[in-house]
C-alpha positions as CSV (number, residue, x, y, z in Angstrom):
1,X,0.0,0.0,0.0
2,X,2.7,2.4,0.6
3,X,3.7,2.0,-2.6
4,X,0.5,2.8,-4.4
5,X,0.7,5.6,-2.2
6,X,3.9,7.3,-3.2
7,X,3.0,6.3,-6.8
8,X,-0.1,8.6,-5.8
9,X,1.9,11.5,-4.9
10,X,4.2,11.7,-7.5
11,X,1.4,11.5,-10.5
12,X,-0.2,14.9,-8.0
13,X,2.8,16.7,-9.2
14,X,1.9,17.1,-12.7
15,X,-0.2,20.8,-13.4
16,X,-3.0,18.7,-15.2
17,X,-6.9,18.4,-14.6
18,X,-7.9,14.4,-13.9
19,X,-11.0,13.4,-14.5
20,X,-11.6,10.1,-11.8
21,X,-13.7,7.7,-13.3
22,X,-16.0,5.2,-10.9
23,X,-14.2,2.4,-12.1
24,X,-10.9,3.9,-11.4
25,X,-12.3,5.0,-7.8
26,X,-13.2,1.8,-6.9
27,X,-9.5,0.4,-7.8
28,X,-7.6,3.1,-5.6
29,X,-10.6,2.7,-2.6
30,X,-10.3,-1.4,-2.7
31,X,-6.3,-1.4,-3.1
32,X,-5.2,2.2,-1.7
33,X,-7.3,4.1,0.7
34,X,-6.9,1.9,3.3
35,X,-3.2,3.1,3.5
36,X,-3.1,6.0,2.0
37,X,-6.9,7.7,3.1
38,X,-9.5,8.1,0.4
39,X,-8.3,11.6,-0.6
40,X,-4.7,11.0,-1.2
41,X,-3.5,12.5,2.2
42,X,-1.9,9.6,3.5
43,X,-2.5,7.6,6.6
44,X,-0.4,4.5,7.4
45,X,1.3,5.3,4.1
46,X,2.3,8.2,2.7
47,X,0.3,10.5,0.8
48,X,0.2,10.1,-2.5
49,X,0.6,13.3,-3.9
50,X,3.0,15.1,-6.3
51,X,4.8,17.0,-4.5
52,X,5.5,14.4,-1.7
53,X,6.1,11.7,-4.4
54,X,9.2,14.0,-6.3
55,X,11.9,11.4,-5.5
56,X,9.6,8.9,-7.6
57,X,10.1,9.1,-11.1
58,X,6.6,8.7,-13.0
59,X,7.4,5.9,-15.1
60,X,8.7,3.5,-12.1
61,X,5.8,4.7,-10.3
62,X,4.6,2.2,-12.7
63,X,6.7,-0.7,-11.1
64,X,5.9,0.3,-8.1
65,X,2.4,-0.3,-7.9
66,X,3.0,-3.9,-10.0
67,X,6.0,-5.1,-8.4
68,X,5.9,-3.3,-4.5
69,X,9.0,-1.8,-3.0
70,X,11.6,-3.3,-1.0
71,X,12.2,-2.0,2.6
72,X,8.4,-0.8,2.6
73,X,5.2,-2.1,3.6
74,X,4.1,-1.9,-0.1
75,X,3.4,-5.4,-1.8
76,X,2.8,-5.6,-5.6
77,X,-0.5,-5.4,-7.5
78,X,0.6,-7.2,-10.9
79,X,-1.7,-10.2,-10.0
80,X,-5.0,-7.8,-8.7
81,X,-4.8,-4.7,-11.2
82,X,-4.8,-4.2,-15.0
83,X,-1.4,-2.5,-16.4
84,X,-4.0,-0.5,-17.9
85,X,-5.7,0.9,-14.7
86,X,-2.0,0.9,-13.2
87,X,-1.2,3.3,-15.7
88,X,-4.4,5.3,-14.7
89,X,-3.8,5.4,-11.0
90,X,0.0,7.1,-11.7
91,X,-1.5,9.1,-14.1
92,X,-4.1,10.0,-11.5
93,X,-1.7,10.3,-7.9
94,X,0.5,12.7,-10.2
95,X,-2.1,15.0,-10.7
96,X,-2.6,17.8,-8.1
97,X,-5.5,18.0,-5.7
98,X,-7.6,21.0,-7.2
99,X,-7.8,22.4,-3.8
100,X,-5.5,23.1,-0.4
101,X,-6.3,20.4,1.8
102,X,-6.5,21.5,5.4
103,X,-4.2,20.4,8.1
104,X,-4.9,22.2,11.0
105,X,-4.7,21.7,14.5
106,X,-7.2,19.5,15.1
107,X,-5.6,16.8,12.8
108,X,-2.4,17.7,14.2
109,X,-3.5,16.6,17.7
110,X,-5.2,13.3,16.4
111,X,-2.2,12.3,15.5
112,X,-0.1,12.9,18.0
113,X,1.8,10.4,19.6
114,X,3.9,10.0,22.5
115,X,6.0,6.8,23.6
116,X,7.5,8.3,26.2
117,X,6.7,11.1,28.4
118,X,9.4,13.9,28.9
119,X,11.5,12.8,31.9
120,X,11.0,9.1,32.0
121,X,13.9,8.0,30.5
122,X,17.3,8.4,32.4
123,X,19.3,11.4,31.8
124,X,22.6,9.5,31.1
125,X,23.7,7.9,27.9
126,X,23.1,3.9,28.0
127,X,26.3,3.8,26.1
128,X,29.9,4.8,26.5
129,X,31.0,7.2,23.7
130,X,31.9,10.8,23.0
131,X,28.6,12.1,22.9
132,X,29.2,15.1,21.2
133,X,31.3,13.3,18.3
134,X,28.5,11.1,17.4
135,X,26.4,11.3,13.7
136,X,23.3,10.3,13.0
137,X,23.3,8.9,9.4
138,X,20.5,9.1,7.3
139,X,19.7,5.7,5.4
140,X,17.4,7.0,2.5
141,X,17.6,3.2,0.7
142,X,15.3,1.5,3.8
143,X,14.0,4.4,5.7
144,X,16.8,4.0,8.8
145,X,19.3,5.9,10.8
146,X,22.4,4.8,12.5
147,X,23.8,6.1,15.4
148,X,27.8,6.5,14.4
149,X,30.7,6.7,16.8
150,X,33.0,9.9,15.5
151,X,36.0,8.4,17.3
152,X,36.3,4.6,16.2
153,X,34.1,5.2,12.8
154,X,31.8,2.5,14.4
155,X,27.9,1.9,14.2
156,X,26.2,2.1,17.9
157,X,22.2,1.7,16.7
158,X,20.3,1.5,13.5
159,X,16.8,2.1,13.9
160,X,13.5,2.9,12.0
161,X,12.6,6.3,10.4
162,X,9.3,7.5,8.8
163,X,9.3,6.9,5.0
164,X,11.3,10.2,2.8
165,X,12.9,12.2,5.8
166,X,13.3,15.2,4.3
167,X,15.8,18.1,5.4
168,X,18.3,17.4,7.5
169,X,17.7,16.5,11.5
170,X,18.4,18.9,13.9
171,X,19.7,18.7,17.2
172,X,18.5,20.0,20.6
173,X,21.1,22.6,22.1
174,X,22.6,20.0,24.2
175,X,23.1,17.4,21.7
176,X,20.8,14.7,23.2
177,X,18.0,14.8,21.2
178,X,17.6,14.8,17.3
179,X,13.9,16.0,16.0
180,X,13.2,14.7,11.8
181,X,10.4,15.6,9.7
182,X,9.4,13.7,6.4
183,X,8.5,14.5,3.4
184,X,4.9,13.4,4.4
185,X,4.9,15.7,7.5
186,X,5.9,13.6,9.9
187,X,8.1,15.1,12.6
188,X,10.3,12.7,15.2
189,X,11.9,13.4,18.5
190,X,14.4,10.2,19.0
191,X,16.5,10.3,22.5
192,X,20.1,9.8,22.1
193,X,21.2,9.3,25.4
194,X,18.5,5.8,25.3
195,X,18.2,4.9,21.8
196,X,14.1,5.5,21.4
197,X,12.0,7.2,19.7
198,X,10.0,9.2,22.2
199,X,7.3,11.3,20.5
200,X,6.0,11.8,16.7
201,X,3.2,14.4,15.0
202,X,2.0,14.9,11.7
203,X,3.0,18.7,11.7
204,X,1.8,18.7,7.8
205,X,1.0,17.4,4.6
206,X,3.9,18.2,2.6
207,X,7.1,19.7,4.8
208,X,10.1,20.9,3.9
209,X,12.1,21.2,6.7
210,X,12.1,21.8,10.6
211,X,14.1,24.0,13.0
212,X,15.0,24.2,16.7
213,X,14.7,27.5,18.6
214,X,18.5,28.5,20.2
215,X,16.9,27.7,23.7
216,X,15.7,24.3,22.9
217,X,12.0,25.1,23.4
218,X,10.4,25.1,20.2
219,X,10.1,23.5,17.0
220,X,8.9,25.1,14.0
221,X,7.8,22.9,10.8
222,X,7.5,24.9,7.4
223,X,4.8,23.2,4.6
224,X,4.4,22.8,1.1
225,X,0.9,21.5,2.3
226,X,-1.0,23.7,3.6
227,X,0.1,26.3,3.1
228,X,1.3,26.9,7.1
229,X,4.4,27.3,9.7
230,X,3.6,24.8,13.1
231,X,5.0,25.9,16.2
232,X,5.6,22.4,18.4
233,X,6.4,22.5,21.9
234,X,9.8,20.4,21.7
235,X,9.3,18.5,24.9
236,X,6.7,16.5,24.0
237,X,6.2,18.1,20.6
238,X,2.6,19.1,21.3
239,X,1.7,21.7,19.1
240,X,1.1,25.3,20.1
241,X,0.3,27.6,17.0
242,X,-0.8,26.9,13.3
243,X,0.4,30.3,11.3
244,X,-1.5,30.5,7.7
245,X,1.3,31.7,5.3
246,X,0.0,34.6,3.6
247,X,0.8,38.3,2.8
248,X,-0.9,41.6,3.1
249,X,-3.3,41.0,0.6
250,X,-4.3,37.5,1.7
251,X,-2.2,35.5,-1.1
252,X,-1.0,32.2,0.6
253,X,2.1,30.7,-0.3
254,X,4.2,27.2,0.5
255,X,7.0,27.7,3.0
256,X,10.7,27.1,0.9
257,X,12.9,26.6,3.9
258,X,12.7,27.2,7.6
259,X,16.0,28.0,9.8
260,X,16.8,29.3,13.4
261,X,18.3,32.1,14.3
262,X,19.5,31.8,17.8
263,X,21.6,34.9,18.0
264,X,18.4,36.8,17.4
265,X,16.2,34.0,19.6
266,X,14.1,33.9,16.0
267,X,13.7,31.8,13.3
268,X,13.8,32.8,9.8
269,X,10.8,31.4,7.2
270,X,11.5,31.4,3.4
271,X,8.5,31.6,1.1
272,X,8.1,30.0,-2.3
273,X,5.3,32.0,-4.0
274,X,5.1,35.2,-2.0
275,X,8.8,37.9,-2.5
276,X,8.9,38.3,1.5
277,X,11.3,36.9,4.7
278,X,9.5,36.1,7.8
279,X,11.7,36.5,11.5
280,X,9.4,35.1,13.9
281,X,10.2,35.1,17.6
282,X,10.3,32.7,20.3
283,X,11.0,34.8,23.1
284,X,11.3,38.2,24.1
285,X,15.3,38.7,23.8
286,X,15.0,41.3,21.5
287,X,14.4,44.9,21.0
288,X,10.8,46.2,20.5
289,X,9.7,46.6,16.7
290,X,6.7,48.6,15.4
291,X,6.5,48.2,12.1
292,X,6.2,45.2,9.6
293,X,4.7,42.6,12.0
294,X,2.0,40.5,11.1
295,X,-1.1,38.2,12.7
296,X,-0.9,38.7,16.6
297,X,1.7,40.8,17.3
298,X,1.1,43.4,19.7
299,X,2.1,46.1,21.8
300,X,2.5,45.7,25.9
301,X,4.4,48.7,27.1
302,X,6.3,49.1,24.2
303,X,7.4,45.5,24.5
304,X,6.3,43.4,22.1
305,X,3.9,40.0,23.4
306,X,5.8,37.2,22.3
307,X,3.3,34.9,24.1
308,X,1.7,34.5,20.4
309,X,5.4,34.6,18.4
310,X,5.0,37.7,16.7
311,X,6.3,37.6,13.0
312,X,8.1,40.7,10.9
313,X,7.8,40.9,7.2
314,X,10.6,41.4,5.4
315,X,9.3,42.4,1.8
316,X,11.8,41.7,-1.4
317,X,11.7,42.3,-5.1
318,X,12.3,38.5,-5.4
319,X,11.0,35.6,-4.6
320,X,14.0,33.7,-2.4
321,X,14.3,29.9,-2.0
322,X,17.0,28.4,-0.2
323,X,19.7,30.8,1.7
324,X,22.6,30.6,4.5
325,X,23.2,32.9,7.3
326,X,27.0,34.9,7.7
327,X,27.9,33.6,11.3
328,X,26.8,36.9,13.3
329,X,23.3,35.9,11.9
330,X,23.2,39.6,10.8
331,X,22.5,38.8,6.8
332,X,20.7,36.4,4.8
333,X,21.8,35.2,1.4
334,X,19.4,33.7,-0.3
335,X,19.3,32.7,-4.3
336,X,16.7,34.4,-6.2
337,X,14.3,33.1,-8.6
338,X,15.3,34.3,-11.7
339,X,18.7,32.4,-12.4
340,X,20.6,35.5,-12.6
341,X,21.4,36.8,-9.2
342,X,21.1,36.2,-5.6
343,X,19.9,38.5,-2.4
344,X,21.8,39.3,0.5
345,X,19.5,40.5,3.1
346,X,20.3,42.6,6.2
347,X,18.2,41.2,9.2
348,X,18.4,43.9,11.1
349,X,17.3,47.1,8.7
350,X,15.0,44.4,7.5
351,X,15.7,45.5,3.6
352,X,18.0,43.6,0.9
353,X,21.2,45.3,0.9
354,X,23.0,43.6,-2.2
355,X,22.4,41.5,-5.0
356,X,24.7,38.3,-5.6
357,X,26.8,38.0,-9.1
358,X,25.4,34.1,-9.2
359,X,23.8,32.5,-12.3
360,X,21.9,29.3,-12.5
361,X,21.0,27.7,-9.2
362,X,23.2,28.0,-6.6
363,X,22.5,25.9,-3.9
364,X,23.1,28.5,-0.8
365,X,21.7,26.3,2.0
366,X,25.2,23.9,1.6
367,X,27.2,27.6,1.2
368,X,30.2,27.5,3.8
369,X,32.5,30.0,4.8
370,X,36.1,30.7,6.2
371,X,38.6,33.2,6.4
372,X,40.4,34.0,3.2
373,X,43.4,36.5,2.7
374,X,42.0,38.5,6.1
375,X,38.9,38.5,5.1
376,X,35.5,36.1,5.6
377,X,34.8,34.5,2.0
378,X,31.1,32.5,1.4
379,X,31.7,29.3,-0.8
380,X,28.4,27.9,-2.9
381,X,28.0,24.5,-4.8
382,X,25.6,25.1,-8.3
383,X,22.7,23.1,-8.8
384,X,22.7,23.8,-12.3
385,X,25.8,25.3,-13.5
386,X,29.8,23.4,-13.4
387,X,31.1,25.5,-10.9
388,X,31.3,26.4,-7.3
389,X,31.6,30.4,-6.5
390,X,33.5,32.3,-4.0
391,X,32.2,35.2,-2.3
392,X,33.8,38.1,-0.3
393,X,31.2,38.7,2.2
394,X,32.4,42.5,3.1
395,X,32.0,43.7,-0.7
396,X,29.5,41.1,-1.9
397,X,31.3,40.3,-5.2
398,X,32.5,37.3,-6.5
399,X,36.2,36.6,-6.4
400,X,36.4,33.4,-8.5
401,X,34.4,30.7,-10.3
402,X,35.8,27.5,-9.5
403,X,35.2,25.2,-12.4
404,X,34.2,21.6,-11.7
405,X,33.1,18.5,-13.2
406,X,29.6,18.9,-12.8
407,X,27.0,20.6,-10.9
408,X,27.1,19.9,-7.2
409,X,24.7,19.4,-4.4
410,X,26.5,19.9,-1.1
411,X,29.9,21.4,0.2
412,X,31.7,20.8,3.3
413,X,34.8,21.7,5.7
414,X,36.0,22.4,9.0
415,X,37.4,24.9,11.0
416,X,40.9,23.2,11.9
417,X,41.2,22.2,7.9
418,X,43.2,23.7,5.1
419,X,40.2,22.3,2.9
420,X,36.8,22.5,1.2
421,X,35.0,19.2,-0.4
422,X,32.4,19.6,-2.8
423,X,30.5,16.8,-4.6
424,X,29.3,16.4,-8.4
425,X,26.3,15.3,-7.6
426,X,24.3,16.0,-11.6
427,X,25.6,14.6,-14.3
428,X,27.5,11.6,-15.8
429,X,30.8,12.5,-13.5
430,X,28.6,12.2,-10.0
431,X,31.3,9.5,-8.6
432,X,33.6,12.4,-8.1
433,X,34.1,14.5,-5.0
434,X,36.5,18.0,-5.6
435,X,38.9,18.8,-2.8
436,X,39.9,22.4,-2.8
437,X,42.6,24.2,-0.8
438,X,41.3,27.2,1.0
439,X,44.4,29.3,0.6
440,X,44.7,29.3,-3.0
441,X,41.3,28.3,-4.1
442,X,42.1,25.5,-6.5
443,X,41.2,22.1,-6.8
444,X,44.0,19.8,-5.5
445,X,42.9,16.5,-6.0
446,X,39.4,14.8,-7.2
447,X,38.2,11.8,-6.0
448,X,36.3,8.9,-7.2
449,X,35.8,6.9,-4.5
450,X,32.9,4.3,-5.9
451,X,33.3,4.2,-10.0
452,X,30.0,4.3,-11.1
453,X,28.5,5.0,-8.3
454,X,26.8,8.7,-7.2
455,X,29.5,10.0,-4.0
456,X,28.5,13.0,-2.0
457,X,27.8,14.7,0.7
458,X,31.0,15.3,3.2
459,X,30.2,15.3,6.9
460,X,33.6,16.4,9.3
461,X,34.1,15.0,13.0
462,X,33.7,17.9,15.5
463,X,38.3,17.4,15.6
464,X,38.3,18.3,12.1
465,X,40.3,15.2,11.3
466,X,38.1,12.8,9.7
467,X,35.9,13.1,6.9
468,X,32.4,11.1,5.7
469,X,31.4,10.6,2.3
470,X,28.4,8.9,1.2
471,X,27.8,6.5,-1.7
472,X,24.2,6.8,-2.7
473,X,23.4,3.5,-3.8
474,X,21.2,1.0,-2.2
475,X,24.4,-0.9,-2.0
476,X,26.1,1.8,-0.5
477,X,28.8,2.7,2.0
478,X,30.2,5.6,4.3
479,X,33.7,6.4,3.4
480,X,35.8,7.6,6.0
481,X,39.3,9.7,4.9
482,X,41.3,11.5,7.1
483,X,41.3,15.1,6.7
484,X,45.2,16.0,6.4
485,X,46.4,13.4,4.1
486,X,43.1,12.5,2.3
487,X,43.9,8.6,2.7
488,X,40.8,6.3,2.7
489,X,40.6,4.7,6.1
490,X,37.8,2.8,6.4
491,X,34.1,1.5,4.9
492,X,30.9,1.2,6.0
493,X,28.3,-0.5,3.9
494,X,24.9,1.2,4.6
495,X,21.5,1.5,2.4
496,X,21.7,4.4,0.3
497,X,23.1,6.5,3.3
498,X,22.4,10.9,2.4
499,X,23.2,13.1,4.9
500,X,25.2,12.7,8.1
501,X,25.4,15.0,10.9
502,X,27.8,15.7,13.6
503,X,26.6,16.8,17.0
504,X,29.0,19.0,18.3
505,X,29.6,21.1,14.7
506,X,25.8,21.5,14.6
507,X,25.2,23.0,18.1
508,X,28.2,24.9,17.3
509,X,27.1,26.1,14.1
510,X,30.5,25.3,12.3
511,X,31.3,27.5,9.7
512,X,32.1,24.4,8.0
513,X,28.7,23.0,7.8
514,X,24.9,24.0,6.9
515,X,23.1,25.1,10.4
């Protein structure tokens, strides 16, 4: 069924009207619904709608439903349905819903569950290990994370996820807890300290990402579907406050990326259809505003009432996706939507300030920085362009276009190394991995570390002195190198492993990694 389902939501994607036929109901209500809910928006499975079915190409959608999926709860349908009404239920979970289906807080609360109650499980780790040089891995090829030691390079516990995490997990301040959130809304609180999963909500439909206020407190979820921001209590992740996303004139838009702030005890919301930056507070650590705010901000004794997160508006003359904060938190650089520029946006005047020489589709949310010739320099891999691009972050211009062997999803480094890895990750040369020195901004040695096979995604230890790579495959591995030489030490063989994360550079907000 969760096949079917994710078939479902891939065919949504697809700007097309559908006409449902009774015969083609009564397929997807006797072999579907059950799983997936009667109008596509998941239940046991995942929805099955296009925008939550993106990583499924339409033609193995196809497969899907005949053949099931491995590592899922989804049999095959080969022996029950036609390949003609097979084709008919892709063509029909690929096409959108001609409405917004509503998500609001009373189906937030029915599905709410809680395994364990904030404070009944001990407050010390039931393993020995440095807990702040652990990873959590990200096993994409059977829904799964591992637990990884950062000092022996050693799996400590693999457990379950919830089908198509999407965005990376984030950490509570002190490292013990890791919160996910899937594609299909689902978001995850799992305990490090005792290996469990202790609480889950459906925060959405279709979510992009999640972030964790700097004190710990909160957790806000940004959607695709609806079109909202969540506010979860992170204790038990109870939710607290459903925010439409709309602007001034009452146009709604999906939520592009959602990031905290803690220097300016905010987090900052990203909208896809509507040219504006939210900063919505979690507390009231900052200096009274009158002017921009939206929804249920007010004024108490000129103090603003954070009891209800007040939110300022910053308005833009672009739409802006993805973006990466400098490391006071100060600016926002964001990519723009018209393949010819990106924005750099000053937080605190609450008006872009700059626009950035970058063509094609820089992917800013992987951007890291590090000091360059006395001055702070912002490196970005392309999504769509052969390059990665330095920027000096006082003058705002580009200093060099690094040419590479394809376009590239994710860069990493560290603070205590000379270097900067960036994966191709498009294109036929995707099994190589760039390695450039910091000092002289040149490539000084590429990688191919699996022939054949797609390599990406770099992950340091908190030292600085190891480095992860990741073999997408379902036959894949972790590769660990050490950071001064570049000589392979060791393999892992994991299921299509993505992203790994580091405790301790996370919290810290390395400026060698994404925060």
């Amino acid at each position: 069924m969760i096949r079917i389902v994710f078939i479902i939501s891939l065919l949504l994607t697809t700007n097309i009207s559908f006409a449902v036929s009774k015969h083609l109901k009564a397929v997807y209500e006797e072999h579907c619904a059950s799983c997936h809910s009667s109008n596509r928006l998941g239940g046991m499975g995942p929805a099955l709608l296009p925008g939550n079915l993106k990583r499924l190409k339409k033609k193995k959608a196809v497969d899907v439903i005949a053949d099931g999926r491995a590592a899922t709860q989804m049999p095959g349908y080969a022996d029950k349905i036609s390949k003609k009404d097979i084709q008919a239920l892709v063509d029909y979970v690929y096409t959108p819903l001609p409405y917004i289906p509503k998500w609001g807080m009373n189906e937030i609360n029915k599905s709410h569950l809680i395994h364990f109650k904030a404070g009944s499980l001990s407050d010390k780790p039931i393993f020995k290990a440095d807990m702040l040089n652990l990873f959590i891995v990200v096993e994409l090829g059977d829904h799964h994370a591992t637990v990884l030691d950062g000092d022996k390079f050693e799996p400590i516990h693999r457990f379950k996820t919830r089908f198509a995490l999407h965005g990376g997990p984030k950490y509570s301040p002190d490292g013990r807890y890791v919160y996910f959130a899937s594609r299909d809304g689902w978001v995850s609180k799992f305990d490090i300290y005792n290996l469990k999963t202790v609480a889950e909500i459906r925060a959405g439909i279709n979510t992009r990402n999640l972030a964790i206020s700097g004190d710990g407190k909160f957790v806000l979820v940004g959607n695709y579907l609806p079109h909202s921001v969540v506010i979860l209590d992170a204790e038990n992740l109870n939710p607290i406050k459903v925010i439409p996303v709309k602007d001034k004139n009452g146009k709604s838009s999906r939520v592009s990326a959602v990031y905290a702030a803690p220097p300016r005890n905010s987090f900052i919301v990203a909208l896809k259809d509507i040219p504006e930056v939210w900063e919505i507070y979690y507390n009231d650590k900052h200096e009274p505003i009158y002017n921009g705010l939206v929804h249920d901000y007010r004024h108490k004794e000129g103090i603003a009432d954070t009891s209800s997160f007040p939110i300022r508006r910053i308005e833009l003359d672009d739409y802006l996706d993805d973006f990466q904060f400098d490391q006071s938190y100060t600016h926002l650089m964001g990519a723009a939507r018209n393949a010819k520029n990106g924005q750099v946006v000053n937080l605190d005047i609450r008006r872009k300030v700059a626009d950035l020489e970058l063509t094609g589709l820089p992917h800013l949310g992987s951007g890291i920085t590090w000091e360059y010739k006395g001055r702070t320099v912002m490196a970005t891999p392309n999504f769509k362009k052969a390059e990665v691009s330095i920027i000096d972050m006082k003058t705002w211009k580009t200093i060099k276009r690094i040419k590479t062997l394809g376009p590239g999803f994710f860069m990493r480094s560290h603070e205590n190394s000379k270097y900067a890895w960036a994966d191709v990750f498009f294109g036929p040369n995707n099994e190589a991995v760039h390695i450039i020195d910091k000092e002289t901004l040149e490539i000084v040695k590429t990688l191919k570390p699996a022939p054949g096979k797609n390599a990406a995604h770099v992950e340091f230890d908190r030292y600085g002195k190891h480095v992860v790579l990741s073999v997408w495959d379902m036959d894949g591995e972790l590769i660990i190198y050490d950071a001064e030489t570049l000589k392979e030490i060791k393999r892992l063989p994991m299921k299509k492993p993505s992203g790994k994360y580091n405790v301790y550079n996370k919290i810290n907000r390395s400026a060698g990694t994404s925060h």
